[in-house]
C-alpha positions as CSV (number, residue, x, y, z in Angstrom):
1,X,-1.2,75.2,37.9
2,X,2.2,75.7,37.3
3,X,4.4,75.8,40.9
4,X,6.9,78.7,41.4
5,X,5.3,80.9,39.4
6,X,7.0,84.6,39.7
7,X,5.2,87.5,40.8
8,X,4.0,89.9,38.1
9,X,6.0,92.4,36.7
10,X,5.1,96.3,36.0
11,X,5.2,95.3,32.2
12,X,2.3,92.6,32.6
13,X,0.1,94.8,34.7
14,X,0.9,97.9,32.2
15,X,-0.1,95.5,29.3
16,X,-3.2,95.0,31.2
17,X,-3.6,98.0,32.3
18,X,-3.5,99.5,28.5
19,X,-5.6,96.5,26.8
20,X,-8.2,97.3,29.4
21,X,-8.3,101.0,28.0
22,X,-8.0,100.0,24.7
23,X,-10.9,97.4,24.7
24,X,-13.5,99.4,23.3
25,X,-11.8,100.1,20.7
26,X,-10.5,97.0,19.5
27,X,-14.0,95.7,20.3
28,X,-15.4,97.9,17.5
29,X,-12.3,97.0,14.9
30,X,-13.3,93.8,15.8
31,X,-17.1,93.7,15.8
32,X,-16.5,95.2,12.2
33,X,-14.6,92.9,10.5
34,X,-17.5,90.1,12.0
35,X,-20.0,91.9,10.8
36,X,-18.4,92.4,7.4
37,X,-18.1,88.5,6.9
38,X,-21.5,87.9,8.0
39,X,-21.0,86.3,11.1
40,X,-24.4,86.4,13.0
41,X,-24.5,88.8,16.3
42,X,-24.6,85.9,19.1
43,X,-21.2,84.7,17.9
44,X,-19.5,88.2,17.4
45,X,-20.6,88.4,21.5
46,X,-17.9,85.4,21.7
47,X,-14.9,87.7,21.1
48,X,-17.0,89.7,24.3
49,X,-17.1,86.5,26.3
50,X,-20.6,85.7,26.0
51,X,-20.9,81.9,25.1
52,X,-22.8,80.9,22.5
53,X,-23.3,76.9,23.1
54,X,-23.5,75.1,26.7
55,X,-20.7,73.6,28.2
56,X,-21.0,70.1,27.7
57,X,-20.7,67.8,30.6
58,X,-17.8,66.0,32.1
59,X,-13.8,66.6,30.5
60,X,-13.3,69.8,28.0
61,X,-10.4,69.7,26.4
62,X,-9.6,73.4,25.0
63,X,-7.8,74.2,22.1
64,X,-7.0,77.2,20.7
65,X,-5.4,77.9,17.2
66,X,-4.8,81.5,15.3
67,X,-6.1,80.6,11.7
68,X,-6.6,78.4,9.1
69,X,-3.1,76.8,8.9
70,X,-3.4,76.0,12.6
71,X,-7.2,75.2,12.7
72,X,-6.5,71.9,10.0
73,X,-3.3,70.9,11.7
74,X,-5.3,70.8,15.1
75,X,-8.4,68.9,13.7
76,X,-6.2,65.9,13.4
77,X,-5.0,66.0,16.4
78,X,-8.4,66.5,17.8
79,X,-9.5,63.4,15.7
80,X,-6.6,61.3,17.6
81,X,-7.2,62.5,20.7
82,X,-10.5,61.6,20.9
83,X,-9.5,58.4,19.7
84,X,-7.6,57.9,22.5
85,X,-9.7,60.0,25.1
86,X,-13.3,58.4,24.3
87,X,-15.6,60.1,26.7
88,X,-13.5,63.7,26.5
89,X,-15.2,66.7,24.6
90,X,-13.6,69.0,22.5
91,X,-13.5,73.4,22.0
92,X,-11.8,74.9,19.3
93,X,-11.2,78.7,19.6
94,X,-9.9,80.9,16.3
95,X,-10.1,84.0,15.7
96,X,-11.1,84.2,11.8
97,X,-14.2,84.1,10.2
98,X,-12.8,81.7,7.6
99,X,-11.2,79.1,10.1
100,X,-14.5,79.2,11.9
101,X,-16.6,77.8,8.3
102,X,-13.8,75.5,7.8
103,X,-14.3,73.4,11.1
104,X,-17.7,73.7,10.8
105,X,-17.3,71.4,7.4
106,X,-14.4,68.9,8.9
107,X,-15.7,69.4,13.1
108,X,-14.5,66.3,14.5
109,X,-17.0,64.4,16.9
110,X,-17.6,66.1,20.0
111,X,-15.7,69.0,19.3
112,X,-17.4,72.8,18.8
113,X,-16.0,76.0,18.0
114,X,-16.2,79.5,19.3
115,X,-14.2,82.7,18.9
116,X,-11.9,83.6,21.7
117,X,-12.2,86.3,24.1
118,X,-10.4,89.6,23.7
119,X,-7.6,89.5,25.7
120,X,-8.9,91.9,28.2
121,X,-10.1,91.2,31.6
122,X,-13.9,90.4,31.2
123,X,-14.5,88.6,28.0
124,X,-11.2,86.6,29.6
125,X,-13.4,85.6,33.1
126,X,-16.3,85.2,31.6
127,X,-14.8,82.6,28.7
128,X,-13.0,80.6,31.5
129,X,-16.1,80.9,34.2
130,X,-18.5,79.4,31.0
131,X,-16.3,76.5,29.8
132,X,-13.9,75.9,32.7
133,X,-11.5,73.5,30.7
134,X,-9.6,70.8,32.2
135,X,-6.7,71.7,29.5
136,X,-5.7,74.3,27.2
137,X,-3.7,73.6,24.5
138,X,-2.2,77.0,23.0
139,X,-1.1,76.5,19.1
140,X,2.2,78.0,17.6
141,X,3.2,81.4,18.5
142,X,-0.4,82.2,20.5
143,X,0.9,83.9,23.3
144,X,-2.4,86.1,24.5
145,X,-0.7,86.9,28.2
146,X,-4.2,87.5,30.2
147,X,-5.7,84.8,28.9
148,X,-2.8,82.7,29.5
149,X,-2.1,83.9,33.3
150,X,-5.9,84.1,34.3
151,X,-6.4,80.5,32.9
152,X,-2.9,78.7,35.2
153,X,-4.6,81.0,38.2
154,X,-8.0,78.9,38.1
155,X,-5.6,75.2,38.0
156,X,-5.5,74.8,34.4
157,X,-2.9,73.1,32.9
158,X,-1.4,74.6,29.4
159,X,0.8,73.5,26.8
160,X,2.5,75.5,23.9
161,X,2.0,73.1,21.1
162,X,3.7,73.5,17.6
163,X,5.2,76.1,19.5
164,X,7.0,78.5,17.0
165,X,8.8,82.4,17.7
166,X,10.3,84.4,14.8
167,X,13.9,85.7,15.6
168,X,12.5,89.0,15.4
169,X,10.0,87.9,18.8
170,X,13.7,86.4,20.1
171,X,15.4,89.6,20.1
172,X,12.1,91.0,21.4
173,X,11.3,88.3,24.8
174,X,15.1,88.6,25.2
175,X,15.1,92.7,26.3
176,X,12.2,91.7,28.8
177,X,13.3,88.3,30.6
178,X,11.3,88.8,33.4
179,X,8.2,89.3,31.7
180,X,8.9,86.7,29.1
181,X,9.8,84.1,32.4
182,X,6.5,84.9,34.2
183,X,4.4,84.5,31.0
184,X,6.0,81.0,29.6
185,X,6.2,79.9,33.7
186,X,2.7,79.5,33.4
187,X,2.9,76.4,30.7
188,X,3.7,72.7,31.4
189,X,4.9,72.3,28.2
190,X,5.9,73.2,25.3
191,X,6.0,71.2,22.4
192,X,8.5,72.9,20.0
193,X,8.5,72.6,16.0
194,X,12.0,71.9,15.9
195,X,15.5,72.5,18.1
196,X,16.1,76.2,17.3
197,X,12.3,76.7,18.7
198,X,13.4,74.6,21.9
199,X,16.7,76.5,22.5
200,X,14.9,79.9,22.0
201,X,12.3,79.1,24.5
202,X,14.5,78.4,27.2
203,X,16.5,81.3,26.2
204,X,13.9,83.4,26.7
205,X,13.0,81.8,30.3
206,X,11.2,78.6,29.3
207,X,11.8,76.0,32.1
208,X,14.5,73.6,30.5
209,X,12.4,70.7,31.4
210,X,9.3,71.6,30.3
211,X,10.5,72.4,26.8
212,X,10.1,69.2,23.8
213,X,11.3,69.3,20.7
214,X,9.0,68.1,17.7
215,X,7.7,68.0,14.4
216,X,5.4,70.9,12.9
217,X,2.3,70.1,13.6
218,X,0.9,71.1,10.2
219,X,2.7,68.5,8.6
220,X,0.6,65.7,10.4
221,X,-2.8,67.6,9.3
222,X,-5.7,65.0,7.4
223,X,-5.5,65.6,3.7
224,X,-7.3,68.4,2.5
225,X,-10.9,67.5,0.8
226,X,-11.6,66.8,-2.6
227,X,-15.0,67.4,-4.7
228,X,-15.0,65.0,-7.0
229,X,-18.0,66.9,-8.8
230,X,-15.6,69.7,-9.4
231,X,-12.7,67.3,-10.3
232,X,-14.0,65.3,-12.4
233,X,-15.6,68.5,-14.3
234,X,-12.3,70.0,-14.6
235,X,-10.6,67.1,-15.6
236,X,-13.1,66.8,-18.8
237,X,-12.1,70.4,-19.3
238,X,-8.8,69.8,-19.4
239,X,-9.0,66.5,-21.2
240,X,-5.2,64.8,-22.2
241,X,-3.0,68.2,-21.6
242,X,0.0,68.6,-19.7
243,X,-0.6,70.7,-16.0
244,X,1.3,72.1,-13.6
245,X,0.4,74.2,-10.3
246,X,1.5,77.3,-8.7
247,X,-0.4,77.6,-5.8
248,X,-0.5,79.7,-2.7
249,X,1.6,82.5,-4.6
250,X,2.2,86.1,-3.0
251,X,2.6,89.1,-4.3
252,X,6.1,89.4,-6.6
253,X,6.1,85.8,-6.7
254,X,3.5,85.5,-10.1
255,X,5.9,87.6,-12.3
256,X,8.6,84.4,-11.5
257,X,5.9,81.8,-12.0
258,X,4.8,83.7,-15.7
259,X,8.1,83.9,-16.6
260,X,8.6,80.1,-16.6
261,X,5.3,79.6,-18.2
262,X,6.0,81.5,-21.4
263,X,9.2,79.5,-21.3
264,X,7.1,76.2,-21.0
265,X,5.2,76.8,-23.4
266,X,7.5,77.1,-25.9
267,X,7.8,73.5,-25.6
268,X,4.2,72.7,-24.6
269,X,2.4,74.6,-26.3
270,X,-1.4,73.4,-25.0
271,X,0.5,73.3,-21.5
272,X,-2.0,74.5,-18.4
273,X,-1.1,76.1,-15.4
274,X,-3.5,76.2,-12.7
275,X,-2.6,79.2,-10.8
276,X,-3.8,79.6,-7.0
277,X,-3.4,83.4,-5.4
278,X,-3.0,83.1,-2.1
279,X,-4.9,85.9,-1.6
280,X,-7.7,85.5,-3.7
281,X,-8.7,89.3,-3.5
282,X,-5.6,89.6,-5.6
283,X,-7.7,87.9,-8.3
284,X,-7.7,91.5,-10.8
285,X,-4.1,92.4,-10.1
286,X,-2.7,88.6,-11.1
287,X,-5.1,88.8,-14.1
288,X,-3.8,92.3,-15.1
289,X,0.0,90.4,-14.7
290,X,-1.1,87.3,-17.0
291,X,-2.3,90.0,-19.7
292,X,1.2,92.0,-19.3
293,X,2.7,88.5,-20.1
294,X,0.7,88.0,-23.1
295,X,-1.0,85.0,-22.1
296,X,-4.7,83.9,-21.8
297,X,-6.4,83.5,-18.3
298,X,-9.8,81.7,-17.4
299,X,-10.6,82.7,-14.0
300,X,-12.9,80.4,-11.4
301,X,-14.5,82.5,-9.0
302,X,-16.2,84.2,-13.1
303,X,-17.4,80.6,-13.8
304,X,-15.0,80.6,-16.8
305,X,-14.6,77.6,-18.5
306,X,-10.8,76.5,-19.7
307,X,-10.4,76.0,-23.5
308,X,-8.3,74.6,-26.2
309,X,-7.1,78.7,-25.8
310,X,-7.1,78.7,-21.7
311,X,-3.0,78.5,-20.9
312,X,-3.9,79.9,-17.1
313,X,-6.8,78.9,-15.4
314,X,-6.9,80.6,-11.4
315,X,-8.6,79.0,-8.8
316,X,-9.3,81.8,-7.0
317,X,-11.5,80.2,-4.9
318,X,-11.3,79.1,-1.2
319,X,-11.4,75.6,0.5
320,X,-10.8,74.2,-3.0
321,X,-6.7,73.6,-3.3
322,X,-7.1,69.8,-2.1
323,X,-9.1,69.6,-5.4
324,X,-6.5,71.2,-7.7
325,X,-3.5,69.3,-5.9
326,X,-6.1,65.9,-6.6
327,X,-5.8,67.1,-11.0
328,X,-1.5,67.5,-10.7
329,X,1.2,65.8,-9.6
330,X,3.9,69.0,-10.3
331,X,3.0,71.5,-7.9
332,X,5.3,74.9,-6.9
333,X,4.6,76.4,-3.7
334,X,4.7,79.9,-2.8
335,X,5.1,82.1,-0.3
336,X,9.0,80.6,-0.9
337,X,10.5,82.7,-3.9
338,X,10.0,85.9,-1.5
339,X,11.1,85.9,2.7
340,X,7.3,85.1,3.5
341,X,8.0,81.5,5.1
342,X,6.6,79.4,2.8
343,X,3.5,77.0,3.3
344,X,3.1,73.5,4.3
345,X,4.4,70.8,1.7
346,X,3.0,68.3,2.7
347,X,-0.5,69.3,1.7
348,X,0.2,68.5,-2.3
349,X,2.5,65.7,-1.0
350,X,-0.6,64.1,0.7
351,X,-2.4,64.7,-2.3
352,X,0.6,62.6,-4.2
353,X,2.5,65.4,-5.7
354,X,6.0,66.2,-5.9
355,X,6.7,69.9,-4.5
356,X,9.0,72.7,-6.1
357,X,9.5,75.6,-3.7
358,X,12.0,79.0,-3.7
359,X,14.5,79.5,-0.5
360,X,12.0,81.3,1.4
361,X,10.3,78.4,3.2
362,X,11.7,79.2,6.8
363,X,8.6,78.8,8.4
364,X,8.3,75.0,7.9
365,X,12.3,74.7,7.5
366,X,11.5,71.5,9.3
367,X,9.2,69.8,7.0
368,X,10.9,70.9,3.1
369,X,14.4,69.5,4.8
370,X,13.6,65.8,4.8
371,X,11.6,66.0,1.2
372,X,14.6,67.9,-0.2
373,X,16.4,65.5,1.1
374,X,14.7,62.3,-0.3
375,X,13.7,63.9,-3.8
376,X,10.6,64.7,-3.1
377,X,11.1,68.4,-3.2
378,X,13.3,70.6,-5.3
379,X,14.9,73.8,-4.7
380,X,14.3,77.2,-7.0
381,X,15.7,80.7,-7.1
382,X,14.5,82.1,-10.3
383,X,12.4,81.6,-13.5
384,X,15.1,79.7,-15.3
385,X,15.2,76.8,-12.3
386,X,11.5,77.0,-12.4
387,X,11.1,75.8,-15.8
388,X,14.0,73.9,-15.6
389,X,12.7,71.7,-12.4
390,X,8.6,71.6,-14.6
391,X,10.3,70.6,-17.4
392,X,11.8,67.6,-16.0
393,X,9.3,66.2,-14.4
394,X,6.6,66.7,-17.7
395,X,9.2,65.2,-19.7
396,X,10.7,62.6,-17.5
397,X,7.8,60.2,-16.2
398,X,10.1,57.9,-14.1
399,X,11.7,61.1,-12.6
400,X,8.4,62.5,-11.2
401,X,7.3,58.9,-10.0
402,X,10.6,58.9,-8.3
403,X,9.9,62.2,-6.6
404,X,6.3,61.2,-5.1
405,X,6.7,58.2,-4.3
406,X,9.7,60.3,-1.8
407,X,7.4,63.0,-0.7
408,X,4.7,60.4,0.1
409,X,7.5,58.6,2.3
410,X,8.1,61.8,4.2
411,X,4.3,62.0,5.0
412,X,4.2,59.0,6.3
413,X,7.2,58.8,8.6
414,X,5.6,62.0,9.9
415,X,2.0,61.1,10.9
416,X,3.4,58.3,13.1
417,X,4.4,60.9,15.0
418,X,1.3,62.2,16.0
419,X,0.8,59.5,18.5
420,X,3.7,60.4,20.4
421,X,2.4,64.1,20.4
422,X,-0.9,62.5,22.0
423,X,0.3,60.3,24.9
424,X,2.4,63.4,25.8
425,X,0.1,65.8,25.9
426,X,-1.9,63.2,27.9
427,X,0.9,62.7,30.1
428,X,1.9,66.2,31.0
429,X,-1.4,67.8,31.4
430,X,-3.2,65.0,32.9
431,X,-5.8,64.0,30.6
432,X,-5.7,60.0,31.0
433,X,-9.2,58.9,30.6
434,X,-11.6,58.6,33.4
435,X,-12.0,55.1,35.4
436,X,-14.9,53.8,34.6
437,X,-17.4,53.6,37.8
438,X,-19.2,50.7,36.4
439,X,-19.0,47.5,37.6
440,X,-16.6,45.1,36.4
């Protein structure tokens, strides 16, 4: 645990105080939402505490990650750990329903998954009393402060990985210093996405020395997976035309992504684009939009097949976009043209794209810099630049080559950093492998 760790303040017992009085409730928002995705009864009791797998036997090394963004990026570095730690064992917690079937399909060996505890005194002991982990390993902006405090109390060392704070959460830690000091004192280290993170951290009242700037995590994340069932069916649908791919779009972002589209296909007139919601409950409003732009839509989540007639086919499907990135080089990325944050680039570059994205990609500022940089990512404000930036690369081969081959550059400079991430961790929270009692 942590040494000089400040007293509580009135704010942390108040917050426990009032999440304690309000567990009930949030209990039965949460036990809804479980039961509405079908999650069986003896894994909603995990958000109550109740375990449901033993503990395996000798060192657990405890992750826990928000969601699906997190979930991947921490796979990988489960996958290298274990490498490196042979004989440790593995929990991922997340909270969602949909980050939970995802490691079930990619679970690395000797890892499992539960739900966490609600942040409320008794799910909390009875979570840390079941698995007693040798490390926790907190992911981005994960900041649950009774599980964090209750888990340094019983000698376990914690680390703020990827670690990542909005201004808004600055200006927020920064009118409650005390509170924010006794909270991050309880961490060993943090391992920051980039500088800004680091110096807000220790502005807030992280300890200077404990505080590491990094890489994002996400962009070190295993490639996502590819059915080649589905590809190679699509690809026979599609047959010789020209593609491109929106994908992970937001709300106010498809009428840009349209826009450019109709100009495209003034030129290319049998051009596809493979459209990816982000939301994919969004599936009749986008459809509605396509119509209001006059063009025709096949949609994947109706079984509709794409035609000679098809100019917009949406994958509105999940755990399928490494498939789509596998069919197109050219892919734009939302969440970019609006002040969402943007999403991880380096999931088509993996895939052997070249990325378009709008200025909105603060969340991963880190990651588009380098591939902006290089080539291997351009830079959009509007419809216009949109087509302008497609058109180019559909009608300049050597210019789109030129731009993968620098995104694919950026990706690997980047997962060579993942080792470093793993002897530190290893390092600062103690977790060099067991000597061997056999003889020698």
């Amino acid at each position: 645990m942590p040494d000089q760790v400040g007293r509580p303040t009135l704010l942390y017992h108040l917050y426990c105080s009032l999440t304690s009085i309000a567990g009930p409730l949030v209990w039965r928002t949460v036990r809804n939402k479980l039961q509405a995705a079908d999650v069986p009864e003896t894994r909603q009791q995990e958000r109550q505490g109740h375990a449901s797998l033993p503990r395996p036997d000798g060192q657990l090394i405890w992750f826990h990650a928000a969601s699906v963004g997190e979930t991947l990026s921490v796979i990988s570095l489960i996958k290298r750990l274990g490498e490196r730690l042979p004989n440790a064992e593995f929990l991922i917690t997340s909270g969602t329903p949909t980050s939970a079937a995802l490691i079930e399909k990619r679970m690395p060996p000797r890892t499992r998954h539960q739900y966490p505890p609600l942040d409320t005194a008794g799910p909390v002991r009875r979570f840390l009393e079941h698995w007693r982990p040798d490390a926790g390993i907190f992911v981005e902006s994960e900041i649950w402060p009774h599980l964090i405090v209750e888990g340094a109390s019983r000698g376990i060392p914690l680390a703020l990985l990827n670690a990542r704070l909005s201004d808004k959460s600055v200006v927020g830690w920064k009118k409650r210093p005390e509170t924010a000091r006794f909270i991050l004192d309880h961490f060993l280290l943090f391992l920051t996405q980039n500088d800004k993170t680091a110096q807000n951290l220790i502005a807030i009242g992280a300890r200077a020395d404990r505080v590491q700037p990094g890489t994002n995590l996400k962009a070190m994340s295993d490639p996502l997976p590819v059915d080649q069932i589905t590809l190679s069916d699509i690809r026979v649908q599609i047959g010789t035309r020209p593609v491109w791919i929106a994908s992970s779009t937001h709300a106010g972002e498809e009428e840009t992504v349209l826009a450019a589209h109709a100009e495209l296909l003034k030129r290319w007139p049998n051009l596809l684009l493979l459209l990816i919601p982000r939301h994919p409950e969004r599936r009749a409003e986008v459809a509605a939009l396509v119509a209001q732009f006059g063009q025709t839509v096949a949609i994947r989540s109706n079984d509709d097949k794409i035609t000679d007639n098809t100019q917009v086919y949406m994958a509105d499907t999940l755990g399928e976009t490494g498939t789509w990135y596998a069919l197109c080089p050219i892919v734009f990325l939302g969440g970019s043209l609006k002040e969402i944050g943007g999403h991880n680039p380096f999931e088509p570059a993996q895939a052997g794209a070249a990325v378009i994205t709008g200025p909105g990609y603060f969340n991963f500022a880190e990651t588009f810099s380098p591939l902006i940089e290089t080539g291997g990512a351009l830079q959009v404000q509007s419809a216009a630049e949109l087509t302008e930036a497609v058109a180019t690369w559909l009608s300049n081969q050597a210019a789109l080559d030129t731009a993968r081959a620098a995104a694919k550059s950026c990706v690997n400079t980047q997962q060579s950093a993942l080792d470093a991430i793993v002897e530190t961790l290893c390092t600062k929270l103690n977790l060099a492998e067991p000597e061997s009692n056999s003889p020698g």
